[in-house]
C-alpha positions as a Markdown table, in Angstrom:
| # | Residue | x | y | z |
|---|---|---|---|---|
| 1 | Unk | -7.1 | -56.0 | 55.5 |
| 2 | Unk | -7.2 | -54.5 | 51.9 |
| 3 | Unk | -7.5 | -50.5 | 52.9 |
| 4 | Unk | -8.8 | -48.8 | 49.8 |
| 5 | Unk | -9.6 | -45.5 | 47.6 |
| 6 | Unk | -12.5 | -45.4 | 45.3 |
| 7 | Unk | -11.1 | -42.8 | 43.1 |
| 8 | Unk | -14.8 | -41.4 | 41.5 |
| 9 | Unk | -13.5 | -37.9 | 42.7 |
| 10 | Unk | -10.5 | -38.4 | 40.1 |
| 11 | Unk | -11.9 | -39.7 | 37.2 |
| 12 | Unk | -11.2 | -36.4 | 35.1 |
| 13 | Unk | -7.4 | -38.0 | 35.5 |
| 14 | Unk | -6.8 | -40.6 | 33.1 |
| 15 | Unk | -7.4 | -44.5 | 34.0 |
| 16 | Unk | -3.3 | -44.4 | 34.2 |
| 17 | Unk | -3.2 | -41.8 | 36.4 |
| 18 | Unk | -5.1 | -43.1 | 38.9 |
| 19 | Unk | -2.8 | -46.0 | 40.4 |
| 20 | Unk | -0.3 | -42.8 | 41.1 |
| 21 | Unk | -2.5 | -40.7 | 42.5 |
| 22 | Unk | -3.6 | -43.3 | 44.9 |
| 23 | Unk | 0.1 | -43.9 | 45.8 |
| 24 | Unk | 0.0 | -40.1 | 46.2 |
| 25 | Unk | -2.9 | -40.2 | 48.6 |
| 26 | Unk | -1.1 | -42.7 | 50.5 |
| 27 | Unk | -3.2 | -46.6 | 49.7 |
| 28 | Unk | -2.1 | -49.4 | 48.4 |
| 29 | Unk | -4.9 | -50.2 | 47.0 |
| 30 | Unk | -8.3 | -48.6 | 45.0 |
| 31 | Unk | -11.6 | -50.0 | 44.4 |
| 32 | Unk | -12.4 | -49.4 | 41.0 |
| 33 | Unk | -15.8 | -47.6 | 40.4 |
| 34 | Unk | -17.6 | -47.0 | 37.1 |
| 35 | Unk | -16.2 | -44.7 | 34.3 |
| 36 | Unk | -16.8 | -44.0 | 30.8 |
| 37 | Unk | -13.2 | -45.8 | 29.6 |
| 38 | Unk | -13.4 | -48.8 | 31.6 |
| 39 | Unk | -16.4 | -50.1 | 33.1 |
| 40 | Unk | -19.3 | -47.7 | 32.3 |
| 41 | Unk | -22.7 | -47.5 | 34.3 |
| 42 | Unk | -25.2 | -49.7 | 32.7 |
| 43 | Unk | -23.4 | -50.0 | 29.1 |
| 44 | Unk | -21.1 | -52.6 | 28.1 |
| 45 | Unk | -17.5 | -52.4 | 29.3 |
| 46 | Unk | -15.3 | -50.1 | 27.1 |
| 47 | Unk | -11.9 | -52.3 | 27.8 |
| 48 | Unk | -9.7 | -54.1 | 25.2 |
| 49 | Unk | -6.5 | -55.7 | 25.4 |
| 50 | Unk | -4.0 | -52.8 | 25.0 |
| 51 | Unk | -6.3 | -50.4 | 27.8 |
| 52 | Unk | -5.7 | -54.3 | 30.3 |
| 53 | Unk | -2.5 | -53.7 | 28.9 |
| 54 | Unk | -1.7 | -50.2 | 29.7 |
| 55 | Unk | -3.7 | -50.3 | 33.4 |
| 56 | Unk | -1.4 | -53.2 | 34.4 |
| 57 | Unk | 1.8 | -51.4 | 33.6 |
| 58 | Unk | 0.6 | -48.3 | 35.6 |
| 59 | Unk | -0.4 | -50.3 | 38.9 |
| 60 | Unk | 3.2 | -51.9 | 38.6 |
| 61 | Unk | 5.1 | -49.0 | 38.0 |
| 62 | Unk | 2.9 | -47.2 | 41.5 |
| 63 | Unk | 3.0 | -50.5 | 43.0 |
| 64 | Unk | -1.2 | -50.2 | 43.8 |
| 65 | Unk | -3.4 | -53.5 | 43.7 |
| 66 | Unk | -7.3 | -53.0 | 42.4 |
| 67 | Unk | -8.9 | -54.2 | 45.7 |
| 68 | Unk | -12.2 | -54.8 | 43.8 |
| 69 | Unk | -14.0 | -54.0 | 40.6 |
| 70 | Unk | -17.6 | -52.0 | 40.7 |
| 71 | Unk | -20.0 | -53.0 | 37.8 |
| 72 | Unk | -22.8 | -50.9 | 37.7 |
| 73 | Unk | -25.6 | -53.2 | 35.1 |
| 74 | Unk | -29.6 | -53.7 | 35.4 |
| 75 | Unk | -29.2 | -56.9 | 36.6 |
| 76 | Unk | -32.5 | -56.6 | 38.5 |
| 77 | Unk | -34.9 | -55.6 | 35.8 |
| 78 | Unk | -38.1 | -57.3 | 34.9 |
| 79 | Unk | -37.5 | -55.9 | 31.0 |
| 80 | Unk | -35.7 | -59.4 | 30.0 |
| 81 | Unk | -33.6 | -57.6 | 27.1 |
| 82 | Unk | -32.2 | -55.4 | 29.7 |
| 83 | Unk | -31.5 | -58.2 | 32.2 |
| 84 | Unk | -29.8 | -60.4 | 29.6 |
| 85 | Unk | -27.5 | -57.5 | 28.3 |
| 86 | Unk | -26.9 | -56.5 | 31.7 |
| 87 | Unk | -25.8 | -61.0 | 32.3 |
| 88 | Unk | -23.6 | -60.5 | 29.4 |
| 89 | Unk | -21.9 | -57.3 | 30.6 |
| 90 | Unk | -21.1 | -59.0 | 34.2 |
| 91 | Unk | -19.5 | -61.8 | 32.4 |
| 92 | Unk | -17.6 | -59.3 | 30.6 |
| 93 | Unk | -16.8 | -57.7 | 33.6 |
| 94 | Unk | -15.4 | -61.2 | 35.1 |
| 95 | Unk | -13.3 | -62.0 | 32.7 |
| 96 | Unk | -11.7 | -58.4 | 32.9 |
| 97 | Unk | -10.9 | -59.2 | 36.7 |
| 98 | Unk | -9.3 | -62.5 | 35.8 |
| 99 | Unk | -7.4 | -60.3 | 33.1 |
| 100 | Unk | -5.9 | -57.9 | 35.4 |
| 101 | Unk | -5.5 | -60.5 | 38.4 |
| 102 | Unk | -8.5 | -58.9 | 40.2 |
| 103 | Unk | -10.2 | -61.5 | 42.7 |
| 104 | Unk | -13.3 | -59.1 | 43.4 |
| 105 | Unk | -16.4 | -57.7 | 42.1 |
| 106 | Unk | -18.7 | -55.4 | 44.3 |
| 107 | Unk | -22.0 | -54.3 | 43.1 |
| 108 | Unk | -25.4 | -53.0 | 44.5 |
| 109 | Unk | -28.8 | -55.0 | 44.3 |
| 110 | Unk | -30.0 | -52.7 | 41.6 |
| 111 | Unk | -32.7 | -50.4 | 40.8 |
| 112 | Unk | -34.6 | -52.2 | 38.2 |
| 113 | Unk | -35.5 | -51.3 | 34.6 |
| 114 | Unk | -34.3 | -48.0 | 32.7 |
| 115 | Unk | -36.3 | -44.8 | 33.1 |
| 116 | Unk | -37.5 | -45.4 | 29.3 |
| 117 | Unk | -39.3 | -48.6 | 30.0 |
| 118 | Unk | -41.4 | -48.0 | 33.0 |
| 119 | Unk | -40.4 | -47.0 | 36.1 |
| 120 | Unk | -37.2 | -47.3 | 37.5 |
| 121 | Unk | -37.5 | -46.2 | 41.3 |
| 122 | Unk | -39.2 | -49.9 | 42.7 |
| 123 | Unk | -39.6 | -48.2 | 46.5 |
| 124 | Unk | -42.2 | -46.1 | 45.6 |
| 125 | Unk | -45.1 | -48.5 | 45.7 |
| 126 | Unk | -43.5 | -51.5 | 46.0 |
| 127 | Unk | -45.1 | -52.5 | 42.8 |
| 128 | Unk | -42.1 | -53.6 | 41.4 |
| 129 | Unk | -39.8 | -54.9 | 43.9 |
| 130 | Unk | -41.2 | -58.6 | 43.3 |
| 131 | Unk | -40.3 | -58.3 | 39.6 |
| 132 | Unk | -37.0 | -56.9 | 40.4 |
| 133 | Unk | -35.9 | -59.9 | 42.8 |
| 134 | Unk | -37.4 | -62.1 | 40.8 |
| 135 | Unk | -35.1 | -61.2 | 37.4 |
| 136 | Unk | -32.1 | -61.0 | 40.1 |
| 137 | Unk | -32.4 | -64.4 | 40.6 |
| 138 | Unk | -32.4 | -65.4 | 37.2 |
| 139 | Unk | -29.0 | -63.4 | 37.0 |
| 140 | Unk | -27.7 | -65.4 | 39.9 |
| 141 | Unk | -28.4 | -68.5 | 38.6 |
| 142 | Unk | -25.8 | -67.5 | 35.2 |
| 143 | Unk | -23.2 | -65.8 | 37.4 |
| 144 | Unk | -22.7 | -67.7 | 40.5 |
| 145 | Unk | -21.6 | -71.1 | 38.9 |
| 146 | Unk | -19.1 | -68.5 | 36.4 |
| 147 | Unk | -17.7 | -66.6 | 39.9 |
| 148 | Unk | -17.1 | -70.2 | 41.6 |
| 149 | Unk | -14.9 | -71.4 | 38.8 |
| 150 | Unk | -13.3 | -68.4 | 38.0 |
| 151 | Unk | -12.2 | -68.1 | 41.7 |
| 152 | Unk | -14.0 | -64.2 | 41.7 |
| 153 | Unk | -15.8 | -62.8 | 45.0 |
| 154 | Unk | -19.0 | -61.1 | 44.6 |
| 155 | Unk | -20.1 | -58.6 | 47.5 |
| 156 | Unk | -23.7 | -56.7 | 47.0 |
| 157 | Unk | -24.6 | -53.7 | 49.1 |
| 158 | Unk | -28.5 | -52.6 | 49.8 |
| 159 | Unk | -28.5 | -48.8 | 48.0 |
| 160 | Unk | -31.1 | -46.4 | 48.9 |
| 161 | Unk | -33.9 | -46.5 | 45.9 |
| 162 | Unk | -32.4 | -50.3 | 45.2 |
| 163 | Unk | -35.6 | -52.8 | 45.0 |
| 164 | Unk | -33.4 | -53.9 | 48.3 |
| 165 | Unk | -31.7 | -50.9 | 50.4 |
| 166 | Unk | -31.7 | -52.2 | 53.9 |
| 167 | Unk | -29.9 | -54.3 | 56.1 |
| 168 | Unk | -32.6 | -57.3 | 55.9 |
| 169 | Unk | -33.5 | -59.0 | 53.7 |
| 170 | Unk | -30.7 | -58.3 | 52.2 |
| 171 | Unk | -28.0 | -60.2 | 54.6 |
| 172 | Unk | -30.7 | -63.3 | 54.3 |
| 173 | Unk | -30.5 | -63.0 | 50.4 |
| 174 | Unk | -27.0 | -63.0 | 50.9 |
| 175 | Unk | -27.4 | -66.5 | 52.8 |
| 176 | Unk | -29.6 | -67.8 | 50.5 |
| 177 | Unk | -27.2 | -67.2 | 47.3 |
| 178 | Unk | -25.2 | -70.2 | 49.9 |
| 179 | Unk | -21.8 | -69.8 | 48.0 |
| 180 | Unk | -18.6 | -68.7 | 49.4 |
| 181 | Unk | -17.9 | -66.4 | 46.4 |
| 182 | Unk | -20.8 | -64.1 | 47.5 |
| 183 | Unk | -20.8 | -62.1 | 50.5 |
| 184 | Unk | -22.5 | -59.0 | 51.9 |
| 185 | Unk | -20.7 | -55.0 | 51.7 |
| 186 | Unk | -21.6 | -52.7 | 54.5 |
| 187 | Unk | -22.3 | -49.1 | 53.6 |
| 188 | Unk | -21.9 | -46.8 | 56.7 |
| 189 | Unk | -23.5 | -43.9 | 54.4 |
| 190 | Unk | -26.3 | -45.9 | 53.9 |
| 191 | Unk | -26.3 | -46.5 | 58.0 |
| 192 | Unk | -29.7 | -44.9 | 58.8 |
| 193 | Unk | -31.7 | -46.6 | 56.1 |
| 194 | Unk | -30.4 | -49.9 | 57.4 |
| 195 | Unk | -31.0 | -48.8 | 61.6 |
| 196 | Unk | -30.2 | -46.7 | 64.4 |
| 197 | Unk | -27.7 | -49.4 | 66.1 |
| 198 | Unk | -24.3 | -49.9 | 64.2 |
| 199 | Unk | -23.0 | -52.6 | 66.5 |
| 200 | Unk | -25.8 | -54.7 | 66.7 |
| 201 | Unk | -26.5 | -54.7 | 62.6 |
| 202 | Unk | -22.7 | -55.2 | 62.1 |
| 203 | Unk | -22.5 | -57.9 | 64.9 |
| 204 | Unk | -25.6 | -59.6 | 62.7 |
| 205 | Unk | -24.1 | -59.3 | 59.5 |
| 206 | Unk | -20.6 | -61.1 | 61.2 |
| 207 | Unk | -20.9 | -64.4 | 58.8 |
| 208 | Unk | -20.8 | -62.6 | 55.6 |
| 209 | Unk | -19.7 | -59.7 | 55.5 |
| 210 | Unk | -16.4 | -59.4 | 53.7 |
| 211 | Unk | -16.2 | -55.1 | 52.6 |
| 212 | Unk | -17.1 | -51.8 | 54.2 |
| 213 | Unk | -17.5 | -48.6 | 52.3 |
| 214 | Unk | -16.3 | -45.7 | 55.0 |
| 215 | Unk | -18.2 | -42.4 | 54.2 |
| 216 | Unk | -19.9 | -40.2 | 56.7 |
| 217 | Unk | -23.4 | -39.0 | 56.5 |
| 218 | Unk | -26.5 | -37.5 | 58.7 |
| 219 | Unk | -29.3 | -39.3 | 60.0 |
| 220 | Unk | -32.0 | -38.4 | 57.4 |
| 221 | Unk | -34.9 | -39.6 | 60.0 |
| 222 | Unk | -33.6 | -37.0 | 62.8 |
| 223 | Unk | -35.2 | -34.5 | 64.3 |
| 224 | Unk | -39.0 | -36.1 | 63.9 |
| 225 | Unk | -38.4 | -36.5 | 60.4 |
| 226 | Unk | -37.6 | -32.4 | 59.3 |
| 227 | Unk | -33.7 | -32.9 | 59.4 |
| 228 | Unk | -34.8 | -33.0 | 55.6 |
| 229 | Unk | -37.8 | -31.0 | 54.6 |
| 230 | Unk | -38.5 | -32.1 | 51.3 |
| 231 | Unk | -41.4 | -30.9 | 48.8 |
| 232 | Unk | -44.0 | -31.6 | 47.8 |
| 233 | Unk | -44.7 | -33.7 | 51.3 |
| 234 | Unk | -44.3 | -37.1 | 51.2 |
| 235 | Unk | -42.2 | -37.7 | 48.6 |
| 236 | Unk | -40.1 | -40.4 | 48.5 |
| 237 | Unk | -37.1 | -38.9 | 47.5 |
| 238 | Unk | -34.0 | -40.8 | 49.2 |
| 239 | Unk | -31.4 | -38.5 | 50.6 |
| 240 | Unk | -27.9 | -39.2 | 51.7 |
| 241 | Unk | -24.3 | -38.8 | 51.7 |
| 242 | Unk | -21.1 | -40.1 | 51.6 |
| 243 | Unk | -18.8 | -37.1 | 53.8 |
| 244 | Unk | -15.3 | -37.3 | 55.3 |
| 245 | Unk | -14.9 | -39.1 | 58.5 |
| 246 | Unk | -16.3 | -36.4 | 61.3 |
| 247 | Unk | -18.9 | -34.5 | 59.2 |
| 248 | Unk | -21.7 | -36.1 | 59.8 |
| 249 | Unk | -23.3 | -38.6 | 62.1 |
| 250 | Unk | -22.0 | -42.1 | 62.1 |
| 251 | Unk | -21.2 | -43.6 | 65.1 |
| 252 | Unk | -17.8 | -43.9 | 64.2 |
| 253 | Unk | -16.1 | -45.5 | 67.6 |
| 254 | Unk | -19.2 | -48.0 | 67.5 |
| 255 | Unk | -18.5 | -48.9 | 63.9 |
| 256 | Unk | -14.7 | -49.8 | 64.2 |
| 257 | Unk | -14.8 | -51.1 | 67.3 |
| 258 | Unk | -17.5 | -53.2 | 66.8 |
| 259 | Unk | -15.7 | -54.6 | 62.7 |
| 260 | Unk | -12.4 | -55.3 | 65.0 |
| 261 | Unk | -14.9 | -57.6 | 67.8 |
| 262 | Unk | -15.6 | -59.3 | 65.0 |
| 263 | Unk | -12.6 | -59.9 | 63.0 |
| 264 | Unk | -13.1 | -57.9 | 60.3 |
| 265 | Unk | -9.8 | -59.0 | 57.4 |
| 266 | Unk | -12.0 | -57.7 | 54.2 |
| 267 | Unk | -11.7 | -54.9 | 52.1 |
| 268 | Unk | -12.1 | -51.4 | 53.3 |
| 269 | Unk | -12.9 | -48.6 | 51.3 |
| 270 | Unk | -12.9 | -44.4 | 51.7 |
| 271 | Unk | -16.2 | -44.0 | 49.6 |
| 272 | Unk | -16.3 | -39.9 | 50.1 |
| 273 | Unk | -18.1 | -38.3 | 47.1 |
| 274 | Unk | -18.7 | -35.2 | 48.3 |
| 275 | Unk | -15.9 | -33.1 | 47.6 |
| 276 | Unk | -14.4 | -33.1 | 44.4 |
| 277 | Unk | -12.5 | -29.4 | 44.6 |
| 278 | Unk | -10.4 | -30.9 | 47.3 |
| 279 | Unk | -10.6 | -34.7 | 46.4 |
| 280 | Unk | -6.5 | -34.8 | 47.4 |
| 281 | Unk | -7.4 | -33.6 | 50.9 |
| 282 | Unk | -9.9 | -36.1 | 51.4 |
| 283 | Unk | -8.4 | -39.0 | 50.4 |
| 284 | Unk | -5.6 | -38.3 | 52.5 |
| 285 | Unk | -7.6 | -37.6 | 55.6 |
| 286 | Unk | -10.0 | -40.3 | 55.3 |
| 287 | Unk | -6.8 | -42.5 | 55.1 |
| 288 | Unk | -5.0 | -41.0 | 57.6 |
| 289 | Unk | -8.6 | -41.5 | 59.8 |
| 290 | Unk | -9.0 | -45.0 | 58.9 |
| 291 | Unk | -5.5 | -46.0 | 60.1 |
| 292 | Unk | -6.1 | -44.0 | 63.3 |
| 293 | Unk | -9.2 | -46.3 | 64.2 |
| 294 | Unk | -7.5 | -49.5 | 63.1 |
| 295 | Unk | -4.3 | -48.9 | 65.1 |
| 296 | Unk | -6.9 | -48.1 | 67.8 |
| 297 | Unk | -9.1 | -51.0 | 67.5 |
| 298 | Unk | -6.6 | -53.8 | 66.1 |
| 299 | Unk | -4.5 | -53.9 | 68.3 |
């Protein structure tokens, strides 16, 4: 098992930094999420040789493996210049894993087209969530064949506001992509958009599911639907977090317990955004926590 940092809460360090200061923290390995020197959200990837270069020497020197790559592209939207930009910035992205020895991409369904050209949020009406599968097909059909020969694993998450964020369909997408190279990531803080059982949706997402993203977060649906009161009523507004191990509401003994039944080997990562004036104590307690529940559970 790959136990990972997504260091977002350190990206005011530089992108040679960060190796250390995951050593620091105590992993061996990061999962590396967007950022405006390396792989920007939605923009082409702002990498060249000497930056491959320079990021290689500093995971050697803190002896840290990149667990995964996250792109961040509108693959999923129904504006075809967009889609095709976003195709040629995932086979950028691909060829930058191969570069630095990287065997893993993780990304999220998407959210469709830009702001600019027409509404971006698909959940609203479900007006567009057709026209957003339907273009992330057409990616799928350009960057599966490239991920097979380039030996690179793909694993997509369901995101609140994505044109898919819950557990099905996305899992049967998943199956339907039929390649070994793509499998599905678990979110725990997106856990109460996807159910209210975390060991029966992890027991059914068993034959693909190859990452988890560890983050706490509180049931949004609670309390008869006012843990949230959010204005003007109705609104669609999705609402979650990612908090440290204990602050919020995930079934936590259900969750590992359950990844262990099932032999869980894939990549785990602390995926706590939440607080970025004590970033150092949180990723050394969610590691500390994660290890606790593995020597707990894997026995």
């Amino acid at each position: 098992m790959r136990i990972a940092l997504d260091p977002f809460m350190h990206r005011h360090l530089s992108l040679e930094d960060i190796p250390a200061k995951a050593r620091e923290l105590g992993y061996d390995w990061i999962e590396l999420s967007p950022r405006a020197d390396f792989l920007e959200w939605f923009k082409a990837p702002r990498v060249f040789p000497e930056r491959v270069r320079s990021l290689k020497r500093a995971l050697k020197d803190a002896e840290v493996g990149i667990a995964s790559l996250l792109p961040m592209y509108r693959w999923a939207s129904p504006d075809e210049d967009e889609r095709q930009a976003a195709v040629r910035h995932w086979k950028r992205a691909i060829e930058i894993a191969v570069e630095l020895g990287v065997d893993t991409l993780n990304s999220e369904f998407g959210r469709g087209p830009h702001p600019d050209k027409g509404g971006c949020y698909c959940c609203h009406t479900g007006s567009m969530i057709e026209a957003c599968e339907d273009a992330w097909w057409r990616s799928m059909e350009e960057l599966v064949p490239i991920l097979e020969r380039e030996g690179v694993n793909l694993h997509v998450e369901p995101h609140p506001e994505d044109w898919c964020e819950t557990l099905q369909p996305a899992l049967d997408i998943i199956r339907t992509v039929n390649s070994p190279r793509v499998k599905f990531l678990y979110c725990a803080p997106h856990t109460f958009y996807f159910g209210d059982d975390t060991r029966a949706m992890l027991r059914e997402a068993k034959d693909v599911l190859a990452h988890v993203h560890v983050g706490d977060t509180f049931n949004h649906r609670a309390s008869s639907g006012l843990r949230y009161i959010l204005n003007p009523p109705g609104t669609q507004a999705r609402v979650h977090q990612h908090l440290n191990i204990g602050q919020g509401e995930v079934p936590w003994d259900d969750f590992f317990g359950t990844l262990a039944e099932i032999g869980f080997d894939g990549i785990m990562t602390a995926c706590v955004f939440a607080w970025e004036d004590k970033a150092d104590h949180s990723g050394r307690f969610m590691r500390t926590e994660m290890q606790k529940y593995i020597d707990q559970y894997w026995k």
